[in-house]
N, C-alpha and C positions, 0 to 999 in steps of 0.2 A: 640401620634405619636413620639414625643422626645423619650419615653422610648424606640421604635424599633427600632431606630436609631443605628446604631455601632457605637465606640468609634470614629473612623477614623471621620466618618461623622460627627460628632459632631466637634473632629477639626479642620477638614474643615468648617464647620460653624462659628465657635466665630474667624477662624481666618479671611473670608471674613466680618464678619460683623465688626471685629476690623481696617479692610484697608479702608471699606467705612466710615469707621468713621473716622479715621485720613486725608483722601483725603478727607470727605468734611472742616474737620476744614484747611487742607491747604490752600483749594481754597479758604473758607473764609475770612483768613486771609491777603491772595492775592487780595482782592475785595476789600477790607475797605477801608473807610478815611485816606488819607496820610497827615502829618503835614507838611507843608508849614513851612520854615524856616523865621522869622525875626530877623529884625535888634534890636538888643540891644540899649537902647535909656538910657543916662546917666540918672543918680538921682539928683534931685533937690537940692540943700543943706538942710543940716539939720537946723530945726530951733533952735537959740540961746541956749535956756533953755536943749537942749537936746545935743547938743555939751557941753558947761556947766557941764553937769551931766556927758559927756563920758572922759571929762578931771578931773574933780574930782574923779572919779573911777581909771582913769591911775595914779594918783599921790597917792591916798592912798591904793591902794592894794597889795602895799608889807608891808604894814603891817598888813593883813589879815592874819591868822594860823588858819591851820586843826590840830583840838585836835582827840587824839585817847589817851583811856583811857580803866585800864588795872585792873581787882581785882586779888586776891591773894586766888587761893580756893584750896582743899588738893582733889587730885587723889583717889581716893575710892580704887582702885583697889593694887596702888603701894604707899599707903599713904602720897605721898610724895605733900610738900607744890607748884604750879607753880603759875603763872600769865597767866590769860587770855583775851583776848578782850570781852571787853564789850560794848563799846557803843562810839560813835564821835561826833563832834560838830566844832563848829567854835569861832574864838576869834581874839582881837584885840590888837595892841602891843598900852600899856599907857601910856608908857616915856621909857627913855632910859637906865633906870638901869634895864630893862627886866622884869614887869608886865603886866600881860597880862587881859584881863576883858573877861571874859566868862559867859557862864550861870549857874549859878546851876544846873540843871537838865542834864547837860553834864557831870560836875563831882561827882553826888550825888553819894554815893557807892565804887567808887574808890580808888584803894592804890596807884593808879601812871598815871601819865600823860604824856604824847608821844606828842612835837608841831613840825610840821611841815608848813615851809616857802613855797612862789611859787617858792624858787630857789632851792628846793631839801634839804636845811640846815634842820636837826632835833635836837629837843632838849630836853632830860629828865626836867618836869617843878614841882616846889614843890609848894604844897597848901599855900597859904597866909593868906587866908581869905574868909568867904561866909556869905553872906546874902538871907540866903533861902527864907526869908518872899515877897523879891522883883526877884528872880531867878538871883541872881547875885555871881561870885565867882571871886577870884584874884587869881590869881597862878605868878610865879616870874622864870626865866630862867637865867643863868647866863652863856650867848653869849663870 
């Protein structure tokens, strides 16, 4: 029956069956459950151990650093030596002449280290020291 249909007809077809479809999802949508507004009821305090924990988090997180870490491969094409990213991690500053204590497996491979502060401060950092056996590496920044 479709097939004897004219084109027109058919038009007219998927375009009335597209109105009663969008008319019924409006009425539908018009008919549903309405959300009742409430009142916002304050939060209990927090308890001790977890206040605790969100003030030792405020006091030692500016010495938290995002490491970004860079090797040295040669362009195939234009043989020329660059540096590219490879791989990020995190670290923690360990005294004040600029040691930083990361993981190994952050800087395994790498020719260069990129540290980044929560205040935007970045700094070129040289390898120190690694202890692969425990995932452990030093790198030193000089702030």
């Amino acid at each position: 029956m479709l097939s004897e249909m004219t084109s027109s007809w058919r038009t007219l077809l998927v375009a009335a069956a597209l109105g009663l479809a969008v008319g019924y999802v409006l009425f539908a949508s018009a008919q549903g459950p309405r959300a009742e507004p409430r009142l916002v009821t304050t939060r209990p305090d927090l308890p001790s151990d977890e206040r605790e924990t969100i003030s030792l988090f405020r006091a030692v997180s500016p010495s938290v650093v995002f490491i970004t870490t860079k090797q040295q491969q040669v362009d195939i094409f234009g043989r020329e030596m660059g540096e590219v990213d490879v791989g990020s991690g995190s670290g923690f500053v360990w005294d004040d002449t600029g040691h930083i204590v990361t993981n190994f497996h952050v800087i395994r491979g790498a020719s260069a280290a990129t540290l980044s502060f929560g205040d935007d401060q970045t700094y070129r950092a040289e390898l120190v020291g690694t202890a692969p056996e425990h995932d452990i590496a030093v790198l030193r920044i000089k702030p």
